[in-house]
N, CA, C and O atoms as a MOPAC input file, in Angstrom:
PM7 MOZYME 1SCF
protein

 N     18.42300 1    -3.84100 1    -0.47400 1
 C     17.39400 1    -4.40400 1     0.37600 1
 C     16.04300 1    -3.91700 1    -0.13600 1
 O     15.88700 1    -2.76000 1    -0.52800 1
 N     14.84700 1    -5.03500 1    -0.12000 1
 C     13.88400 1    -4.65500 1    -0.34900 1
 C     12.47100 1    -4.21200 1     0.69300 1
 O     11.93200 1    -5.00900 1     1.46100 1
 N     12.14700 1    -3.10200 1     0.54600 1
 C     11.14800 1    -2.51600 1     1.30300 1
 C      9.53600 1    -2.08700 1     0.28200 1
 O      9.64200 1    -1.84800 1    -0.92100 1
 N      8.28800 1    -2.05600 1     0.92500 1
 C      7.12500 1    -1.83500 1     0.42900 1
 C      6.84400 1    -0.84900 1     1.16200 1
 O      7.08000 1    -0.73700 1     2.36500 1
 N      6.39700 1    -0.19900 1     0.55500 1
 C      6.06400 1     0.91800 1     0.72900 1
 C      3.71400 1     0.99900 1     0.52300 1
 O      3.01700 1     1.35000 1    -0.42900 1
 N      3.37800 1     0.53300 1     1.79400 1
 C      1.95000 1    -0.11600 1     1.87800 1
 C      1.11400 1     1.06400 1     1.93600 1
 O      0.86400 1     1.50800 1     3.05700 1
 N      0.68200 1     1.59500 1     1.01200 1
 C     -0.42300 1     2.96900 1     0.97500 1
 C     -1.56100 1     3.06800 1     1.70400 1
 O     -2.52400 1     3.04200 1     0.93700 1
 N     -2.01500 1     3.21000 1     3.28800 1
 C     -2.82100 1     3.09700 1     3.94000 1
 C     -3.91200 1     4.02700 1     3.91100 1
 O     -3.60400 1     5.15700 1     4.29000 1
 N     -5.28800 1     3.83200 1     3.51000 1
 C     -6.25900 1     4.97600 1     2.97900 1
 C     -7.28900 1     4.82700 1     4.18800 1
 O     -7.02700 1     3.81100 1     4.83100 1
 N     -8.33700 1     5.50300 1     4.67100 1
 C     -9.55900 1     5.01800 1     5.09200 1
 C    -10.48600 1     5.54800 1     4.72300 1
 O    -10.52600 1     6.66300 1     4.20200 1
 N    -11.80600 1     4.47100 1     5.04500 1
 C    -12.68200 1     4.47500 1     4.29200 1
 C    -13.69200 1     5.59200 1     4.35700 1
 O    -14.65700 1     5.74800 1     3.60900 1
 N    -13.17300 1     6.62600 1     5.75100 1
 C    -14.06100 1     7.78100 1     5.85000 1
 C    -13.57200 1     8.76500 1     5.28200 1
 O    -13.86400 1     9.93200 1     5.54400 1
 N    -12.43000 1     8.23400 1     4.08200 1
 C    -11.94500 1     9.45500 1     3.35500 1
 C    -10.56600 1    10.15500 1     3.66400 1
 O     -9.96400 1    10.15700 1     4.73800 1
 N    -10.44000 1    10.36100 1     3.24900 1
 C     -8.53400 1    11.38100 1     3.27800 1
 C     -8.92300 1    12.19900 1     4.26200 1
 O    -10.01600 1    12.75900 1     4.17200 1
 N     -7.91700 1    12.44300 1     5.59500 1
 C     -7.89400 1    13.36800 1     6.37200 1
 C     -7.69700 1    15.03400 1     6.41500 1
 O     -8.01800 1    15.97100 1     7.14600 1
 N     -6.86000 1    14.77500 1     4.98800 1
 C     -7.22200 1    16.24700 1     4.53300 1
 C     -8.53100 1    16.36200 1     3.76600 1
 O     -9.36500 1    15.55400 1     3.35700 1
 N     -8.37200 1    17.79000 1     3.73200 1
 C     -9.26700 1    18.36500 1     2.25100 1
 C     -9.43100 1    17.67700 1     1.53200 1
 O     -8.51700 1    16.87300 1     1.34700 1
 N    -10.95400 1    17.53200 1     0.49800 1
 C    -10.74200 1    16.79800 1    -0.68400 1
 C    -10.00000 1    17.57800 1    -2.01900 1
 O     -9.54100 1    17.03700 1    -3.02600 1
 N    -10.03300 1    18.73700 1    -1.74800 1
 C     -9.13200 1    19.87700 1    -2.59600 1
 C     -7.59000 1    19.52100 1    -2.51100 1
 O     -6.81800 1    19.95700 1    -3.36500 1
 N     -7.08200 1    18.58900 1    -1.29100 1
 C     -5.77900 1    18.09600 1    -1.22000 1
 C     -5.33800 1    17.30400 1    -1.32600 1
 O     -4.12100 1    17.12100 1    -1.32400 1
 N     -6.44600 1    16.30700 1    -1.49800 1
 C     -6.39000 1    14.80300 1    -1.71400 1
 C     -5.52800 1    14.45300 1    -2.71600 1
 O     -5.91600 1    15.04100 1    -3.72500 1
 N     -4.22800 1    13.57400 1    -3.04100 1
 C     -3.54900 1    13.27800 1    -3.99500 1
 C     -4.39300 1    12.82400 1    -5.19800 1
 O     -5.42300 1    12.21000 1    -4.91900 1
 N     -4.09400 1    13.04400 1    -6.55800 1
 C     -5.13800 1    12.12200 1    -7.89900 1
 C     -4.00600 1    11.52400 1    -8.35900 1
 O     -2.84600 1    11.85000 1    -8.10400 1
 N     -4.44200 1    10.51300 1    -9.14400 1
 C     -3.98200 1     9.54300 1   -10.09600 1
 C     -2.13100 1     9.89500 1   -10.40300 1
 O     -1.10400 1     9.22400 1   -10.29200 1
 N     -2.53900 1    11.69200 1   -10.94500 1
 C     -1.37200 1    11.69500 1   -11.67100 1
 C     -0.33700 1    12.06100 1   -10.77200 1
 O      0.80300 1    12.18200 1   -11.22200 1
 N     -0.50400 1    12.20500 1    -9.88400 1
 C      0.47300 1    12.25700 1    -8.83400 1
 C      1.02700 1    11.04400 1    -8.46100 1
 O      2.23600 1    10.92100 1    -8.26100 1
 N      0.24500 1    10.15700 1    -8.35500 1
 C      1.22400 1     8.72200 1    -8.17400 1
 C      2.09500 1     7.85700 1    -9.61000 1
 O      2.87000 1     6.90800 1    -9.72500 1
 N      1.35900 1     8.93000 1   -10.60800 1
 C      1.95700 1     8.50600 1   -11.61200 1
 C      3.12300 1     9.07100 1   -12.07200 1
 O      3.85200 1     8.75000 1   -13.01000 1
 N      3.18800 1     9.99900 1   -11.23700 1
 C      4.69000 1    10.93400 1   -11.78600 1
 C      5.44600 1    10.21900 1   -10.31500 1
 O      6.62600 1     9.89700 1   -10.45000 1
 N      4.98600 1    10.04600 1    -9.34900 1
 C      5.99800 1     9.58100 1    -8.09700 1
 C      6.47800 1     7.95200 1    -8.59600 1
 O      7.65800 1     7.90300 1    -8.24600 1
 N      6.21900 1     6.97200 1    -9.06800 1
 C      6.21800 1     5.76900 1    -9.76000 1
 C      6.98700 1     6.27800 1   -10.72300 1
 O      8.09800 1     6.04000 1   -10.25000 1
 N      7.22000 1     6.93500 1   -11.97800 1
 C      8.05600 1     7.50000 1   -13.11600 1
 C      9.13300 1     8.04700 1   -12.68200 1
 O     10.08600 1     8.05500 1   -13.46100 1
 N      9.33300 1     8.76300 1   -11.10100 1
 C     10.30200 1     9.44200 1   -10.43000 1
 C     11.07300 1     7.62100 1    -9.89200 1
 O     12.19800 1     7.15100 1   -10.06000 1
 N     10.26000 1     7.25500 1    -9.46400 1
 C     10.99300 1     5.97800 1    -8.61300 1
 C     11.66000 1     5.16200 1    -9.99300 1
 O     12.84000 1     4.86800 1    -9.80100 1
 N     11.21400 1     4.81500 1   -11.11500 1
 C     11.72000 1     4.00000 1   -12.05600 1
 C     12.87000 1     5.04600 1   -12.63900 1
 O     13.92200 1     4.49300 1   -12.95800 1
 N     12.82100 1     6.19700 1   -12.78500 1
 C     14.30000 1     7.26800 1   -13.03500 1
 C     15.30800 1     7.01600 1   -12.20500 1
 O     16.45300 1     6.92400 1   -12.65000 1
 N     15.03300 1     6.86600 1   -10.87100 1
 C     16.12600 1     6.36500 1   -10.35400 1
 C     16.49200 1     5.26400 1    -9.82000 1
 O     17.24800 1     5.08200 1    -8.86500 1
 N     15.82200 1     4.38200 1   -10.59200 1
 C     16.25300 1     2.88200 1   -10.90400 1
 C     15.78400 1     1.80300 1    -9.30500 1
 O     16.13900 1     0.62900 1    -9.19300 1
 N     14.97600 1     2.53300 1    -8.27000 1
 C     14.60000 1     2.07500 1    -7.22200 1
 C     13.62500 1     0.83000 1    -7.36400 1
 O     13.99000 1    -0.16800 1    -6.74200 1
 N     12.71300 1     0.75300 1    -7.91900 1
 C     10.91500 1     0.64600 1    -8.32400 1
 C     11.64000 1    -1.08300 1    -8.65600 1
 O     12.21600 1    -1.55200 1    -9.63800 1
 N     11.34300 1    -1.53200 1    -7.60400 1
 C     10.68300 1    -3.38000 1    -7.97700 1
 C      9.46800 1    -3.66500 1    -7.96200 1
 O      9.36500 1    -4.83500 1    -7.59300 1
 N      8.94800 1    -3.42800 1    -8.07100 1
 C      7.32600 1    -3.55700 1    -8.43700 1
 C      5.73100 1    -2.63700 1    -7.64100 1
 O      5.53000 1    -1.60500 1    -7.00100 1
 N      5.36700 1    -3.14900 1    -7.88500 1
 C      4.20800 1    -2.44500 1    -6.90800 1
 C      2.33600 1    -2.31000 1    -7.74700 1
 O      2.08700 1    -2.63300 1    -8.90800 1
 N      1.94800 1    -2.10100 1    -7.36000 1
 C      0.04600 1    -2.04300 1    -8.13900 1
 C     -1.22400 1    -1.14500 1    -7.22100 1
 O     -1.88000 1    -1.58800 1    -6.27900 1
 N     -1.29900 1     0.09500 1    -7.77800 1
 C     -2.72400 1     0.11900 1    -7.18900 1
 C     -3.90100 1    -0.71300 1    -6.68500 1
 O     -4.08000 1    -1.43600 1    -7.66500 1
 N     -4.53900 1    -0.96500 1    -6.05900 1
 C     -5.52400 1    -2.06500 1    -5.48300 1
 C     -6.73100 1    -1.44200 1    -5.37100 1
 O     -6.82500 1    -0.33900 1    -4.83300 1
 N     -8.03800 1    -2.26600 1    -6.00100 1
 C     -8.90000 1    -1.78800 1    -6.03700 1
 C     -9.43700 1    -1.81400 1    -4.49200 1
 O     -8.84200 1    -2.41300 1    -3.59700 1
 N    -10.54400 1    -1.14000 1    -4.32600 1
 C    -11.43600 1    -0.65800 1    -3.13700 1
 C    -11.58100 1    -2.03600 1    -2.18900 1
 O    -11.71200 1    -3.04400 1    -2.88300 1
 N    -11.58300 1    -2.26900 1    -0.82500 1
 C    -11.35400 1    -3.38600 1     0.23500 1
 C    -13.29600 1    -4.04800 1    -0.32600 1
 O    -13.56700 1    -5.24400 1    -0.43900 1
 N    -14.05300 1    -3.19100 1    -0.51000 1
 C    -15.12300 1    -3.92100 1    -1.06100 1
 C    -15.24400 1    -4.96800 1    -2.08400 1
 O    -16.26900 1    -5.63200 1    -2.23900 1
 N    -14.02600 1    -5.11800 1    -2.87300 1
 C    -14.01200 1    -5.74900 1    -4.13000 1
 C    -13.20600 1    -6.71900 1    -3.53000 1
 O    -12.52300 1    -7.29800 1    -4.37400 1
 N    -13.00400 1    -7.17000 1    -2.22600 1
 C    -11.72300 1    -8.45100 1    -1.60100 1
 C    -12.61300 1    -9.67500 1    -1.95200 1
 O    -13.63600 1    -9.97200 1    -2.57000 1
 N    -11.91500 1   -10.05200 1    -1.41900 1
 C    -12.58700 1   -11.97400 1    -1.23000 1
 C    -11.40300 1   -12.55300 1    -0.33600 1
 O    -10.22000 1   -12.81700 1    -0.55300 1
 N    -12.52500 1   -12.65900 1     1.12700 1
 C    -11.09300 1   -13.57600 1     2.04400 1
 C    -11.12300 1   -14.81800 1     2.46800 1
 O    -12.24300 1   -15.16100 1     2.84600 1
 N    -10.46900 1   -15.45600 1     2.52900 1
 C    -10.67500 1   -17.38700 1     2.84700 1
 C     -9.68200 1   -17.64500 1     3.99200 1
 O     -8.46500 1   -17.46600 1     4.03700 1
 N    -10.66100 1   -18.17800 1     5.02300 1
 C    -10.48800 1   -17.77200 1     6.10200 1
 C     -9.86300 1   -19.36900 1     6.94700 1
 O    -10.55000 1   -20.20800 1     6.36600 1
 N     -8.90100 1   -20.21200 1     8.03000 1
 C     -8.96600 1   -21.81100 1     8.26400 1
 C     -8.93900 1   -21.63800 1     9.72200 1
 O     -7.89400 1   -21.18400 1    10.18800 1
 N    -10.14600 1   -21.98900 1    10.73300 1
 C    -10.49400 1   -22.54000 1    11.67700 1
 C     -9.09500 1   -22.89000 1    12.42000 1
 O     -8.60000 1   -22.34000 1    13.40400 1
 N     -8.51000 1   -24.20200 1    11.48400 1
 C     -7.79500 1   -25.11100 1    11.89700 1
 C     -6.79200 1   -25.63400 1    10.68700 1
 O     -7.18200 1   -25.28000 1     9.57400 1
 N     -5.51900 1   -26.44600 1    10.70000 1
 C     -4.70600 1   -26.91900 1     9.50400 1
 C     -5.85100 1   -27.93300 1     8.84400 1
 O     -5.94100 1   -28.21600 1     7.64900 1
 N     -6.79800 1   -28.46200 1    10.04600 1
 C     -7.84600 1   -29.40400 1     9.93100 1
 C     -9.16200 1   -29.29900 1     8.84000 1
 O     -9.72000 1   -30.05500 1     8.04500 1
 N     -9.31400 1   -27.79000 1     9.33600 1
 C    -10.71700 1   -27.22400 1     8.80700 1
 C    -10.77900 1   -26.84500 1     7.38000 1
 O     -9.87800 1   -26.52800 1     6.60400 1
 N    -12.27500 1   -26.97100 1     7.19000 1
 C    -12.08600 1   -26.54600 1     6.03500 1
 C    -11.71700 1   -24.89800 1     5.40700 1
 O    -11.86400 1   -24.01800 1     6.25500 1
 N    -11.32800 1   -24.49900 1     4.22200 1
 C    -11.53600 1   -22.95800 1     4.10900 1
 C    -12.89400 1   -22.38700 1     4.33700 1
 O    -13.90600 1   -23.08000 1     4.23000 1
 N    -12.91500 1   -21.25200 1     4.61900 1
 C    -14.77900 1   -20.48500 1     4.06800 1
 C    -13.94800 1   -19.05700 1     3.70500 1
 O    -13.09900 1   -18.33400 1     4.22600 1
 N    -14.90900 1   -19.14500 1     2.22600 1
 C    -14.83400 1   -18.04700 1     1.80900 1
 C    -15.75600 1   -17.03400 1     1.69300 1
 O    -16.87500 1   -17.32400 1     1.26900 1
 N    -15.48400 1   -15.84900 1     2.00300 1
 C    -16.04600 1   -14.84200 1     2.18800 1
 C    -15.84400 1   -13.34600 1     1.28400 1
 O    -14.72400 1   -12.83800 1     1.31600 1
 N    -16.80800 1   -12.74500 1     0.58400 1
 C    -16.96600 1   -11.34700 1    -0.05500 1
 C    -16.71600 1   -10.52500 1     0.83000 1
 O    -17.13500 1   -10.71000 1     1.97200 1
 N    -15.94000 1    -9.38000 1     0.48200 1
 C    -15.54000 1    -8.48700 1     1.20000 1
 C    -14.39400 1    -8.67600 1     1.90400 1
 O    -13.79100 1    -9.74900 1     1.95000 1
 N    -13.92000 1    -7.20700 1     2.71100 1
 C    -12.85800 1    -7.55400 1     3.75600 1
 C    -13.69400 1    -8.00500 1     4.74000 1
 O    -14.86600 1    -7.86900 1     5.09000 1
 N    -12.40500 1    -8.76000 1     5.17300 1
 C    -12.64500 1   -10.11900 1     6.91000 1
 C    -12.19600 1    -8.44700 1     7.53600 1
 O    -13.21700 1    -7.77200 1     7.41300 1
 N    -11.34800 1    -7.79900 1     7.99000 1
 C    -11.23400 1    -7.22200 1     9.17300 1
 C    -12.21100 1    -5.77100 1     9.45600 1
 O    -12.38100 1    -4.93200 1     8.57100 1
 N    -12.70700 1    -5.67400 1    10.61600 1
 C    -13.50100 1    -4.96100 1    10.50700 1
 C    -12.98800 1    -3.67000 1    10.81700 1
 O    -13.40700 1    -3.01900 1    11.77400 1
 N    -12.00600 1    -3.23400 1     9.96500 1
 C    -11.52900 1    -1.81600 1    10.03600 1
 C    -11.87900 1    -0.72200 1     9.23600 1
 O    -12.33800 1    -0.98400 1     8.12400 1
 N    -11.73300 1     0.69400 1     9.63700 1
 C    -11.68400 1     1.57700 1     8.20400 1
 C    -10.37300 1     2.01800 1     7.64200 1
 O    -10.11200 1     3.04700 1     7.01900 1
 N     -9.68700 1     1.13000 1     7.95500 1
 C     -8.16700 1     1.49700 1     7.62100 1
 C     -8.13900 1     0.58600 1     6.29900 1
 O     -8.78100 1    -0.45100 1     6.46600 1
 N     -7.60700 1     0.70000 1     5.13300 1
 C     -7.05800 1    -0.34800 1     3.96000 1
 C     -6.12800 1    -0.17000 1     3.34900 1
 O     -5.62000 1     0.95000 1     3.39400 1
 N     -5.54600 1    -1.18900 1     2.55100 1
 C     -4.38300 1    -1.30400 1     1.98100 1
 C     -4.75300 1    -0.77600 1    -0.02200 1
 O     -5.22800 1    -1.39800 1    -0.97200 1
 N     -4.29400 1     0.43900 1     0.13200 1
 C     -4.91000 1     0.88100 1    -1.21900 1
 C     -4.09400 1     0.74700 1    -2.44400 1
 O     -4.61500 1     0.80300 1    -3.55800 1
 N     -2.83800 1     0.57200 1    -2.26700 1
 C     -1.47700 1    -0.12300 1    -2.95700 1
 C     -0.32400 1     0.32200 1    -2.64200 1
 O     -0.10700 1     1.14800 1    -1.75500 1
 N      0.75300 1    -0.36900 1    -3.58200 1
 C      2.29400 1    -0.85000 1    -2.52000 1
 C      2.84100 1    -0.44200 1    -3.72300 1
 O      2.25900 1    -0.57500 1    -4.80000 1
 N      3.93000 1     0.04500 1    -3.58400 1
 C      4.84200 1     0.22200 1    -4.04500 1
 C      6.73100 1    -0.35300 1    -3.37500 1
 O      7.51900 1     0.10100 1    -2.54500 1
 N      6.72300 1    -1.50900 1    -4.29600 1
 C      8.01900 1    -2.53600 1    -3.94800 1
 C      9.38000 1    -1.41500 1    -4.23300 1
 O      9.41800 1    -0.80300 1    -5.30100 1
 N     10.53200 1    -1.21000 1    -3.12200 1
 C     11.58900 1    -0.47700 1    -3.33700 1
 C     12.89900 1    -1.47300 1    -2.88500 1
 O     13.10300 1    -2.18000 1    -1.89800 1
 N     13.57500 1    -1.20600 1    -3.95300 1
 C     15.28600 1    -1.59100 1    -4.15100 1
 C     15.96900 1    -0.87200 1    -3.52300 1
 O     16.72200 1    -0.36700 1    -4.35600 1
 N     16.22200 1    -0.45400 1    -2.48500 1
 C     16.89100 1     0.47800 1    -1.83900 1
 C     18.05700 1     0.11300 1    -0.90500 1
 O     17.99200 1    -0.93200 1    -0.25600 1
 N     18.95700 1     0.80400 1    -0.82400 1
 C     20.20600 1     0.43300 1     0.18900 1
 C     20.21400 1     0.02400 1     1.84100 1
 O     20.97800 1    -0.70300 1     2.47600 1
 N     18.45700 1     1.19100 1     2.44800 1
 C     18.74000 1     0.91600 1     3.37600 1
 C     17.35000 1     1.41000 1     3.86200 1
 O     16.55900 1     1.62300 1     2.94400 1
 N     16.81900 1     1.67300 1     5.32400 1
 C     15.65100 1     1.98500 1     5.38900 1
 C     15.55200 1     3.65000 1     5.64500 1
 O     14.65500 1     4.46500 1     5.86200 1
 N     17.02900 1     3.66000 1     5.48700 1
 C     17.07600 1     5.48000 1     5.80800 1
 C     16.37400 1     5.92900 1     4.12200 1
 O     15.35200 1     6.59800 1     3.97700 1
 N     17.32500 1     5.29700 1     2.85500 1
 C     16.40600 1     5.84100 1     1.70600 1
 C     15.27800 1     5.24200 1     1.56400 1
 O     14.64200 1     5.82100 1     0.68300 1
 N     14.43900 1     3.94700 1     2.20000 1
 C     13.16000 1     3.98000 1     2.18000 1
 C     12.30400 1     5.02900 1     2.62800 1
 O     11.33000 1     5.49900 1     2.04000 1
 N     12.84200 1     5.38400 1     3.88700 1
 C     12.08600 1     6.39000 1     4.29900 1
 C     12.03300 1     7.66100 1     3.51800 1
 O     11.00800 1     8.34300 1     3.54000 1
 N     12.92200 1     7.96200 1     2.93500 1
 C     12.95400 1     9.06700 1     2.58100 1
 C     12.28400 1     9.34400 1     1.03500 1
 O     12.12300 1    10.44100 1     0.50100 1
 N     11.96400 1     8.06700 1     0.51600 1
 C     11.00900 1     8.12200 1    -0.74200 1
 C      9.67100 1     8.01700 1     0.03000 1
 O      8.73200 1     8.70800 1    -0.36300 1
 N      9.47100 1     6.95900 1     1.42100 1
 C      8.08300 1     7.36700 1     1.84800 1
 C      7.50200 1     8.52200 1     2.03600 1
 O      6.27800 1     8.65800 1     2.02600 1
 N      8.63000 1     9.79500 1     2.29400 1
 C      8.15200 1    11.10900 1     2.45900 1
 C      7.66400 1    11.68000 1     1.73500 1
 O      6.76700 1    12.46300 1     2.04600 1
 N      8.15800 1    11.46400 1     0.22200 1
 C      7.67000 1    11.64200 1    -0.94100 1
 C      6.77900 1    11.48200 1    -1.62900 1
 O      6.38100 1    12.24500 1    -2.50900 1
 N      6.15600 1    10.00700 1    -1.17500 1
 C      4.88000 1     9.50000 1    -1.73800 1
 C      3.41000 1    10.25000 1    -1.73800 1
 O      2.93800 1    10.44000 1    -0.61700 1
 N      2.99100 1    10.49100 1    -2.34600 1
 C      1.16500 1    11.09500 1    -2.47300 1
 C      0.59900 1    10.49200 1    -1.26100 1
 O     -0.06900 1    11.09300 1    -0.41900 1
 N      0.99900 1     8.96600 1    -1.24400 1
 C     -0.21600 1     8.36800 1    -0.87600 1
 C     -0.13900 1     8.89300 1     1.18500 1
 O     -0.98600 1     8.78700 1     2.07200 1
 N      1.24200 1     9.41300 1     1.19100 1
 C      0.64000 1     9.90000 1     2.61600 1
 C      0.32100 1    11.11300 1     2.99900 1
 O      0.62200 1    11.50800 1     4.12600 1
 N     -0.53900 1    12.11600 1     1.83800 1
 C     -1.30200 1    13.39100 1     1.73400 1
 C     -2.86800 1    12.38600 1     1.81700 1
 O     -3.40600 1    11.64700 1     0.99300 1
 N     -3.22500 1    12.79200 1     3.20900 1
 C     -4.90100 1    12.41400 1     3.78900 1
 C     -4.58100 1    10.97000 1     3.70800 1
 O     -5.38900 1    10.16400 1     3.24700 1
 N     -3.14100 1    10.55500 1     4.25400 1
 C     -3.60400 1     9.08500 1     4.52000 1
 C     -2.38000 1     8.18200 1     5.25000 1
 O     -2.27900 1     8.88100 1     6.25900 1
 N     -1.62100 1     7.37200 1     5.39700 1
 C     -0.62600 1     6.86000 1     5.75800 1
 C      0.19300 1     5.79500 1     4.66000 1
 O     -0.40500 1     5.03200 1     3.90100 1
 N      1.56300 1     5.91000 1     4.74400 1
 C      2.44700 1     5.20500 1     4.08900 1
 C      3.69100 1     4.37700 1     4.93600 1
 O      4.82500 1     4.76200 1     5.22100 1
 N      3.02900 1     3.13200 1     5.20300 1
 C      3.77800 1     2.11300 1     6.00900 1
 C      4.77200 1     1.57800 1     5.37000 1
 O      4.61800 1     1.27800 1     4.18600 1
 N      6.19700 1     1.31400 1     6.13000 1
 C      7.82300 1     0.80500 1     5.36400 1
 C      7.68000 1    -0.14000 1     6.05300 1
 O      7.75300 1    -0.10900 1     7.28200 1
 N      7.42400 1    -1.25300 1     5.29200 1
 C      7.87400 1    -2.71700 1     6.16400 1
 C      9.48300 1    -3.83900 1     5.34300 1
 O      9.11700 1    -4.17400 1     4.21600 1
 N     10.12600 1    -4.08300 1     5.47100 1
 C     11.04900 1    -4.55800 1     5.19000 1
 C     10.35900 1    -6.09900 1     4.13500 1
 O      9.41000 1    -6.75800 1     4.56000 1
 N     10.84800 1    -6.32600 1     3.18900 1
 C     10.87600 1    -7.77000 1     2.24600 1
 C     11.65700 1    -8.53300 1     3.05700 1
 O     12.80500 1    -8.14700 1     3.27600 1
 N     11.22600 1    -9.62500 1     3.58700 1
 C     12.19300 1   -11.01000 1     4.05000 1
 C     12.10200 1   -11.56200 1     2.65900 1
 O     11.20400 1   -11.59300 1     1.81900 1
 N     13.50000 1   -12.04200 1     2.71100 1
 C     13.95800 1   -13.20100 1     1.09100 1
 C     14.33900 1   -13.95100 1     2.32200 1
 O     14.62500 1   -13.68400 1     3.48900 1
 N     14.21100 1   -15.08400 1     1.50200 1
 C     14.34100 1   -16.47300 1     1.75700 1
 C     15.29600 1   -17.29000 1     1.16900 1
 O     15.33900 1   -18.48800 1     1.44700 1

């Protein structure tokens, strides 16, 4: 079964320390750990919610409008995902524990619907 693993950051910064804040190579050895054990269906860092572009429909009727930036007015963002092959959501969870990205921040398990 497939689960994402959605790296939730905000924009006032990691709740810890910046001395604790996860770097780069930490998600790069947790990603190298996930492809060792053959879990890792995909996934991508995402640049900063400033760099979005959202297109937004009124109606099935209306037209699109597009818009720079994020549409929601949160400080919460989606900073990247990491896609997991996993048996069940007990070992999702238990690689979410693992992840960097929830040192000063949150790591949401939402289930893949296939179709």
């Amino acid at each position: 079964m497939k689960y994402v693993l959605l790296m939730m950051g905000n924009l006032d910064g990691p709740s810890c320390g910046e001395d604790d804040a996860p770097g780069p190579e930490e998600f790069m050895a947790f990603d190298a750990e996930l492809q060792r054990a053959g879990v890792l269906a995909g996934g991508d860092a995402l640049d900063g919610p400033e760099t979005g572009t959202s297109v937004t429909r009124a109606s099935r009727d209306a037209e699109p409008v597009v818009t720079a930036g994020p549409y929601a007015e949160s400080r919460e963002f989606v900073g990247g995902t990491f896609v997991l092959d996993v048996a069940d959501l007990d070992e999702a969870l238990r690689w979410a524990r693992r992840c960097p990205g929830a040192i000063g921040g949150r790591v949401e398990v939402r289930p893949v619907v296939e179709f």
